[in-house]
N, C-alpha and C positions, 0 to 999 in steps of 0.2 A: 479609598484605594480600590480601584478596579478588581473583580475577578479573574482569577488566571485562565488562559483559553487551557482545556483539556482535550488533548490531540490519543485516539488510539490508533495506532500503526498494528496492522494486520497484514501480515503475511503468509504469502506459501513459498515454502525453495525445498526443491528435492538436492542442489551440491550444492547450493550455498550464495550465487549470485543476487538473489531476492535476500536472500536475509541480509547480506553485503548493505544493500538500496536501503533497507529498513532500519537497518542499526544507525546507517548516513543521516536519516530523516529523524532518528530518535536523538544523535549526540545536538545535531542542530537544533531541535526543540528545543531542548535541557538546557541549551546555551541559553536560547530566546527566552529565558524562564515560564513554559510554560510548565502542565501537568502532563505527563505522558506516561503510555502504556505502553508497551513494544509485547504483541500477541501472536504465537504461530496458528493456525486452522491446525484441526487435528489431521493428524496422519492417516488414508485410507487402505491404501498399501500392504500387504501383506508382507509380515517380517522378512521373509523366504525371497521375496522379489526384491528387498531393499538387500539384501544381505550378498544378492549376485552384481550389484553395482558397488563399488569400494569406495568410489568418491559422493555416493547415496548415503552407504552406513556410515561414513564415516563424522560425513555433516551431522544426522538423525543423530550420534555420538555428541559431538558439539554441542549441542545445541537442546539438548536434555534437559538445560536447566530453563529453558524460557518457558514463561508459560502458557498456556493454551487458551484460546479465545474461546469467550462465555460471550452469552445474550447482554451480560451486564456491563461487559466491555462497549459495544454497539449504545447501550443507554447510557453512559455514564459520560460519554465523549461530545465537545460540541462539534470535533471534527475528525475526520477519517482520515489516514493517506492507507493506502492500498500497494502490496506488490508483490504481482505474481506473473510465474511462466507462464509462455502461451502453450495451450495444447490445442492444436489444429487452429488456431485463430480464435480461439477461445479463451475463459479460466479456467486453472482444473478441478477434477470433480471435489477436489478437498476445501476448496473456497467455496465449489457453488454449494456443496452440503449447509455449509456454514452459515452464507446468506439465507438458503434457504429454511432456514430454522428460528431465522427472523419474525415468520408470522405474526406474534403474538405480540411482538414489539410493534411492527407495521400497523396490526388492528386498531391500537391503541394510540397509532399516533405518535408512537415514539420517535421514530426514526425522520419526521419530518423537520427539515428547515436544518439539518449538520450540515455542515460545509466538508468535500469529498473531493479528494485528490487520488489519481493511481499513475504506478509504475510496472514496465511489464519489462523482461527478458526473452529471448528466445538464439538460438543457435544460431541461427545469421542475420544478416542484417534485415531482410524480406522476408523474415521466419514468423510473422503476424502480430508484431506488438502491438501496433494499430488495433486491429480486431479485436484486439485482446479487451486493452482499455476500454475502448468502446461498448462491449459486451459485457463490462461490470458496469458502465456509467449505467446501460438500459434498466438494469436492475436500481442502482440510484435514483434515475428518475422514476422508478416505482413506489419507491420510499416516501418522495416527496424532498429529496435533499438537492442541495446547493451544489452542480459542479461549479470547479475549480480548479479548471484547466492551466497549464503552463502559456499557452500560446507561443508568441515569441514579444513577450515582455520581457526580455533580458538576452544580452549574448551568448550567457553560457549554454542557450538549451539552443541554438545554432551549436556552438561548439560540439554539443556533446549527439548533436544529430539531427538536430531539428524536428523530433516530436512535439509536434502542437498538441497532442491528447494527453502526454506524460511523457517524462524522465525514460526513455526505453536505454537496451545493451543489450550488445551484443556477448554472448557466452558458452565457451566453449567450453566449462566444467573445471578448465584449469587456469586462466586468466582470473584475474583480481579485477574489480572496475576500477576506471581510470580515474584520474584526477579529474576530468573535465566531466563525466558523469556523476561523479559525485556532488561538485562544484553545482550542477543543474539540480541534482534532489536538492538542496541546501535551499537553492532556489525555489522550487517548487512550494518547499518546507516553510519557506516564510513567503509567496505569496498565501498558503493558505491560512495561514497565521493570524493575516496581514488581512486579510478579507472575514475572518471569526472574529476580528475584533470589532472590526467595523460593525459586523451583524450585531454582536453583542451589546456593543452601544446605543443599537438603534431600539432594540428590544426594550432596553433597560428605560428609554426617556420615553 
């Protein structure tokens, strides 16, 4: 009997959007029987500034119980999904913290040959998902890991907008994502699935 692919889902959401995408990409794993971890990046944020936004604290409230992403999480996984807001076209500094503290794994070689998917949100439709994604893969390809992009290997990620670099949405802090964005992470979720296993096979003979 095959080993089960081990997927860590990492994310950042200040109201809730990304965790929305990440929980999508975690009930689908669990379905697909693999092992998963579903991890926030810690919060950099000052209480005081979360506490002036209501639908900020009130997520940060939520969401209490999840737990937060370690170095062990990053080793322990054959593969990543990623997802986070853009900030200016970018990720924000609570992701990059996070990768960045990789080193030690990177030295060693850990982090090479995972197989790496990301999802990003922003306020409008042109609000920099692209960039965004983008600007975590660079960091992947530093790793040494596998992307594993959506492309448009299936209709739903047409349906749901037609990002070819990941799953993106639009979010406006009080919308829920839709059916047809989620329908695309499910997507996304089992081609990368669908591609660790392959790897894993190949490794194994």
């Amino acid at each position: 009997m095959s080993e089960k692919v081990r997927i860590s889902i990492i994310y950042y959401s200040s109201t809730g959007a990304n965790y929305e995408l990440a929980k999508t990409a975690e009930i689908f794993a669990k379905s697909a029987e693999t092992e998963v971890r579903l991890r926030k990046v810690a919060e950099l944020a000052p209480p005081e500034a979360i506490a002036q936004n209501p639908a900020w604290k009130a997520h940060v409230d939520a969401t209490k119980d999840v737990p937060v992403a370690t170095l062990d999480d990053l080793d322990w996984a054959d593969a990543y999904i990623f997802s986070v807001p853009t900030r200016f076209g970018n990720v924000p500094s609570q992701m990059k913290q996070f990768l960045d503290m990789a080193g030690p794994l990177w030295a060693q070689g850990k982090l090479a040959n995972k197989v790496v998917t990301a999802m990003s949100t922003a306020s409008n439709p042109n609000g920099g998902q692209e960039a965004t994604i983008l600007s975590l893969y660079t960091t992947m390809y530093h790793f040494g890991a596998i992307v594993v992009a959506p492309g448009y290997t299936d209709q739903a990620f047409f349906a749901a907008g037609g990002n070819p670099y990941g799953t993106s949405f639009t979010a406006t802090g009080q919308n829920a994502v839709d059916e047809a964005t989620k329908t695309a992470v499910e997507k996304q979720t089992e081609r990368v699935i669908t591609v660790t296993k392959w790897l894993k096979a190949g490794q194994n003979q």
